[in-house]
N, C-alpha and C positions, 0 to 999 in steps of 0.2 A: 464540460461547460457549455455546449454548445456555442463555439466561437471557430473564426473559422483559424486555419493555421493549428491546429490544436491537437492536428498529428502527425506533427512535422519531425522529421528526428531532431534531436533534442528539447525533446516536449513526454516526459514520463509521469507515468502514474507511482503514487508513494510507492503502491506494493513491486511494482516492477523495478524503480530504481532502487528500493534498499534489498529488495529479493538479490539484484543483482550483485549490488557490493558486497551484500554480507553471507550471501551463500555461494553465488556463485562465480565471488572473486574478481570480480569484472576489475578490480583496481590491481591483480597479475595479469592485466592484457597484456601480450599474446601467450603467456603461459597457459593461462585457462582461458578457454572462447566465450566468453558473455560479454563482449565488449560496450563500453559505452561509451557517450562523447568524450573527448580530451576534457578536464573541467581545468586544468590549471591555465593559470591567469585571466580565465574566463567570468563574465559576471551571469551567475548564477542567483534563481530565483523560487522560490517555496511558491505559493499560493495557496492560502488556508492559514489560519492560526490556531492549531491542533496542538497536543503531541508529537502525532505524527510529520506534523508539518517541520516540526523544533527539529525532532531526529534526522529529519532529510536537508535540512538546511545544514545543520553543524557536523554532516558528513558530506555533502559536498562542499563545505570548507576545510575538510583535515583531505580531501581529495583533491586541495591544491585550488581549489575559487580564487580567482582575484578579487573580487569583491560578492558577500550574499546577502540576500535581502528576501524577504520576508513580506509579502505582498497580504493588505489585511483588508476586507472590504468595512472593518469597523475599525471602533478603538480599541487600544492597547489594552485595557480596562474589561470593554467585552471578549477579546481571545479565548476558547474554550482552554487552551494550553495551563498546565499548571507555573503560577506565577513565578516559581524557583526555577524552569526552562526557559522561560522569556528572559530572566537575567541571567542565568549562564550564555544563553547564547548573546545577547547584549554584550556581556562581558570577553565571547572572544571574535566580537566584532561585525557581529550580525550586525545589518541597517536593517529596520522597519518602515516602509515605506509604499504611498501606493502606485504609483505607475512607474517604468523607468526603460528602457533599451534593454533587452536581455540576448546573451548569446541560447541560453540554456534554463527550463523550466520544467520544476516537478509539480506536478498536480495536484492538489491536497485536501481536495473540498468534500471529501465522501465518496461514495461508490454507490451503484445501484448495482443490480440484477441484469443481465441480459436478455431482453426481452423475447429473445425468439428462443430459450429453454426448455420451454415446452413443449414447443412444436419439432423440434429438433432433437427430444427426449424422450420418446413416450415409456409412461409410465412411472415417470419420474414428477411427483407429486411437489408443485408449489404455491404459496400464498398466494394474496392479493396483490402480494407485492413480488411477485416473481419471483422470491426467494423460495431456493430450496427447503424442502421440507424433512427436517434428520432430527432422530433419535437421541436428546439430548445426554443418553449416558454412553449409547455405542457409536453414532453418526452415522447409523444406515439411514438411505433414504430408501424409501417406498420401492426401487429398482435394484432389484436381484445386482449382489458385488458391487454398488455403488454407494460412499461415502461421501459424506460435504461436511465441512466445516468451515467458523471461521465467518467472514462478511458475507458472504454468499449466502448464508442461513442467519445470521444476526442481522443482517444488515449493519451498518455502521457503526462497531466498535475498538476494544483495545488490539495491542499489537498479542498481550497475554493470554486473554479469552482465547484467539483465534490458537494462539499453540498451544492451551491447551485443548483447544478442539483437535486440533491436530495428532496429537498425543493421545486423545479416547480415541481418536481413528485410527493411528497406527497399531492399539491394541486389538480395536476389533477386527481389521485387515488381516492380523496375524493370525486372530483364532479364524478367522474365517476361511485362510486359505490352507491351514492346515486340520480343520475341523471339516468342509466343507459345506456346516450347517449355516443356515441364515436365518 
């Protein structure tokens, strides 16, 4: 967002705080090490009005939120979210709302490309838009054993697209490491 505070701990991006709960269990802290902030009794905050936004908000309320909210720089009416997620989560007590005191906030506005991937990859072929550049049925890119999928090569879409980009990668990864053709 370019704001400052914006990479303060407890300050996450969608993909890193559900990556966290839902793969790598951050909510059996200290069983499993991906720890994240404490959320309970805490007030917790989305920004973005997505899907993605809805998902992240109504898992940091089953992860124990005292109060979530839903940060929208428009109306309810413009939300990209599909209008049956806006009322589920209404329904189990999400607020909409736009400014407020927060302990804890997920990021939800989009994603870009890392601007120095180029420079830092050579031979790894990307848009105008910094996105990588992959083989929509295998997910090679342009550099010998390297895969992308997902946002990094769509730029900004579902949470599905991206697994199954994932899922054409894992296949090719597999003929590739035991094939050792590219």
């Amino acid at each position: 967002m370019g704001i400052p505070g914006e990479h303060l701990n407890g300050v996450y991006s969608a993909n890193e705080f559900l990556t966290r709960i839902n793969l790598m269990h951050a909510y059996e802290f200290p069983k499993y090490d991906a720890p994240i902030v404490d959320f309970r009794g805490k007030n917790v905050a989305v920004i973005g009005g997505g899907n993605t936004a809805l998902d992240s908000i109504r898992s940091a309320l089953r992860l124990g939120a005292g109060k979530a909210f839903v940060l929208y720089r428009r109306s309810e009416a413009e939300m990209p979210a599909r209008k049956e997620e806006v009322k589920h989560a209404q329904q189990e007590g999400i607020e909409f709302q736009y400014e407020i005191p927060l302990s804890v906030a997920v990021i939800v506005i989009g994603t870009s490309a890392n601007p120095i991937v180029q420079s830092t990859t050579p031979g790894l072929n990307t848009n105008k838009r910094n996105y990588i550049q992959a083989d929509a049925a295998t997910q090679r890119t342009s550099r010998k054993g390297v895969f992308a999928g997902g946002d990094i090569v769509t730029g900004s879409a579902t949470v599905i697209l991206a697994m199954g980009a994932g899922r054409r990668a894992a296949k090719s990864i597999n003929d590739y490491l035991t094939s050792g053709e590219w």
